[in-house]
C-alpha positions in Angstrom: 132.4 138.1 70.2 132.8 134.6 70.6 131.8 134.5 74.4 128.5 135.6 72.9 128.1 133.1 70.3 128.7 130.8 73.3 126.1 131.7 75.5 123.8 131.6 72.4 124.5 128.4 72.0 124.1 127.4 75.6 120.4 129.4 75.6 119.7 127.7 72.3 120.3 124.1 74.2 118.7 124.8 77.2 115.6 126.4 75.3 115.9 122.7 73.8 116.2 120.8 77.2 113.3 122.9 78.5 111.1 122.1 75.7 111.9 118.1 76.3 111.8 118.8 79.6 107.7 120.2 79.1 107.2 117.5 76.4 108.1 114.4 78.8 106.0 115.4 81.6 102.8 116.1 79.6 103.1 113.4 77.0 101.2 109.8 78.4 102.9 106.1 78.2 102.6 103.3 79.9 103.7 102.5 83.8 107.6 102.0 82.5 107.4 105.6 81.2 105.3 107.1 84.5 108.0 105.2 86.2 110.7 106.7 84.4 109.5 110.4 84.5 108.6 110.0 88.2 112.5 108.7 89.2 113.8 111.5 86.7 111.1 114.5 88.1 111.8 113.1 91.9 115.5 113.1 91.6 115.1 117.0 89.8 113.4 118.2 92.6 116.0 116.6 95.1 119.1 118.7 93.0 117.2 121.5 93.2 116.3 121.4 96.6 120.4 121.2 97.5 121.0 123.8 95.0 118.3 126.5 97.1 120.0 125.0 100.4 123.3 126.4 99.4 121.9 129.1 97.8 120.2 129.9 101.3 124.0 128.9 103.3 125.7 131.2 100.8 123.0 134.0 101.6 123.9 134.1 105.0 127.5 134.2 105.1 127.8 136.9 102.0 124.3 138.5 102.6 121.7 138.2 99.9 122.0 138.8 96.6 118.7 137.1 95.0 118.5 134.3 93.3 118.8 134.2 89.4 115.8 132.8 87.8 118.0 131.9 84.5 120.0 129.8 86.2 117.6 127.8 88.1 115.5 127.1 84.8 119.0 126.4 83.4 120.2 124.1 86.1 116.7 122.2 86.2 116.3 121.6 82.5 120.3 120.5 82.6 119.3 118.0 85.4 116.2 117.1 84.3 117.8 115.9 80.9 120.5 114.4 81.8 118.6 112.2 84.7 116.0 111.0 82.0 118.1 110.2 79.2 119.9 107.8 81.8 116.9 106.8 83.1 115.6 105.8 79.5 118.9 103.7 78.6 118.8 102.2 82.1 115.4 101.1 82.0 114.8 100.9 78.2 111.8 103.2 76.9 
């Protein structure tokens, strides 16, 4: 029982960080802000581009198994998140 009042708390917060995550990239600011969602959405696509490289070197040692799209929104809302909240206390927005 409490394993699945765990994971519905992890779905709850990445619901959350997905939400912030749409919410930065459509709201408008000035050329600090661009600046800051362009390092944090450049640096995103970087993890995530690793993440589907070992996905693809796992794949051919084990043999495929598909990749889970639950974990990929969850791993790029988690890195997304984390990179512009630094981003935003290192450059101040």
């Amino acid at each position: 029982m409490t394993g699945l009042i765990l994971f519905g708390i992890f779905l709850a917060a990445v619901i959350i960080m997905d939400l912030v995550m749409l919410i930065s990239l459509i709201k408008q600011g000035d050329e600090r802000r661009r600046m800051i969602v362009g390092k944090t959405s450049t640096y995103t696509l970087l993890g995530m581009v690793g993440y589907f490289v070992v996905c693809i070197v796992e794949s051919f040692f084990r043999g495929y198994k598909g990749i889970n799209p639950f974990i990929i929104l969850a791993s790029t809302a988690i890195i997304y998140c984390v990179l512009l909240f630094g981003f935003k206390k290192k450059y101040g927005d």
